[in-house]
Wavefront OBJ file of the C-alpha trace (Angstrom):
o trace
v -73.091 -20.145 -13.933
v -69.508 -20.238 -14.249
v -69.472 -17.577 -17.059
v -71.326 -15.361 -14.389
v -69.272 -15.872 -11.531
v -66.043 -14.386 -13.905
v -67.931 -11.553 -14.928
v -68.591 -10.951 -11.052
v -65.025 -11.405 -10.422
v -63.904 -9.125 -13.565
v -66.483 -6.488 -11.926
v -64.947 -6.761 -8.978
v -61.354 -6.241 -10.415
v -62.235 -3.569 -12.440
v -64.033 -1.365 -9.665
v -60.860 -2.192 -7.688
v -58.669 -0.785 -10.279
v -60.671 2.819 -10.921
v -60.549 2.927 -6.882
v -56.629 2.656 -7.187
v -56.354 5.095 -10.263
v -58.418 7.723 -8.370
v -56.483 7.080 -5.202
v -53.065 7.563 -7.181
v -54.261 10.541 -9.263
v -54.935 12.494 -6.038
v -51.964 11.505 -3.729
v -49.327 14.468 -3.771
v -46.865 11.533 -3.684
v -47.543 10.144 -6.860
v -44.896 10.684 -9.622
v -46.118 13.454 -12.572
v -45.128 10.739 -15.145
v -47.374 8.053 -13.099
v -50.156 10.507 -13.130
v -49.537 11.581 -17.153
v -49.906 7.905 -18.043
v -53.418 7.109 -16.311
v -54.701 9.868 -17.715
v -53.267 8.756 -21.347
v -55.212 5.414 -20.172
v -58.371 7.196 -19.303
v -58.313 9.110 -22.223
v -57.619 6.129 -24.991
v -60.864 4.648 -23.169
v -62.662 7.184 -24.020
v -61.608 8.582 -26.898
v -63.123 7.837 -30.190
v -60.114 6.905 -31.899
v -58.888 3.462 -31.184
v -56.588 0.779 -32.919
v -58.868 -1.604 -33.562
v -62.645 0.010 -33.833
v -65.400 -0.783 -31.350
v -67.953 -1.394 -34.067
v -65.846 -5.121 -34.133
v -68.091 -5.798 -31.157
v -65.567 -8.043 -28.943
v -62.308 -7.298 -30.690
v -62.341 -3.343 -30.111
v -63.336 -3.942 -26.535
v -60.224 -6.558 -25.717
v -58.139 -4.037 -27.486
v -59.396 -1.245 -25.555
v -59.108 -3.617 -21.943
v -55.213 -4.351 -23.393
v -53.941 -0.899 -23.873
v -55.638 0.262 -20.689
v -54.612 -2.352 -18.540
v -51.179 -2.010 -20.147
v -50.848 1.760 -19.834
v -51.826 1.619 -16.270
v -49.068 -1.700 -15.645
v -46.827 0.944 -16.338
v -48.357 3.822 -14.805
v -48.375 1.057 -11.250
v -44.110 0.389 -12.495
v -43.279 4.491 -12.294
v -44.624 4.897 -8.600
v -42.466 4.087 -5.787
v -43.082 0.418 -3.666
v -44.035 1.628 -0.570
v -46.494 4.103 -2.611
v -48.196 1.664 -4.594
v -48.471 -0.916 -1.133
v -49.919 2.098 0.307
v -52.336 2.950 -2.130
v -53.294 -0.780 -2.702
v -53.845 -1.109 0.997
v -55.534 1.882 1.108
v -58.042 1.161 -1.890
v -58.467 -2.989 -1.010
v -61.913 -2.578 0.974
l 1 2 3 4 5 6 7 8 9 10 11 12 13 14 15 16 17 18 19 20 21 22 23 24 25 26 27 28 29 30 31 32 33 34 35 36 37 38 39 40 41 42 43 44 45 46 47 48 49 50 51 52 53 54 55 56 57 58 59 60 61 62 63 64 65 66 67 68 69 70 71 72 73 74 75 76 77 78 79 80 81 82 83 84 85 86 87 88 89 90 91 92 93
């Protein structure tokens, strides 16, 4: 049960996170270089090519989670406060 309840909460994280991605890549406001980087983020997700290969069932996934979620940390650092309050506030329901 517990296992299931973080996997809800992980869900619920990560659909929170594409909504804020999408919400920042089509804001004029957004800084170029803020925009460049989620799409670098996007793109190492899907791309074929990783660091550590997804046929290591649970170690190419946590890689692939760690360079995403760190790509888009600083992706979220580039974009000005009141932006990313906005967009947060915007993308929280």
């Amino acid at each position: 049960m517990r296992r299931l309840t973080l996997l809800v909460a992980l869900w619920s994280r990560f659909k929170g996170e594409v909504r804020m991605v999408w919400a920042m890549l089509r804001t004029p406001a957004t800084p170029l270089v803020s925009k460049a980087i989620a799409v670098m983020a996007l793109l190492y997700l899907l791309s074929p090519f990783d660091v550590i290969s997804d046929f290591i069932p649970i170690a190419g996934w946590i890689d692939d989670g760690l360079v995403v979620a760190g790509l888009l940390w600083l992706a979220y650092r580039f974009l000005p406060t009141e932006l990313y309050e906005a967009l947060r506030r915007r993308t929280a329901g």
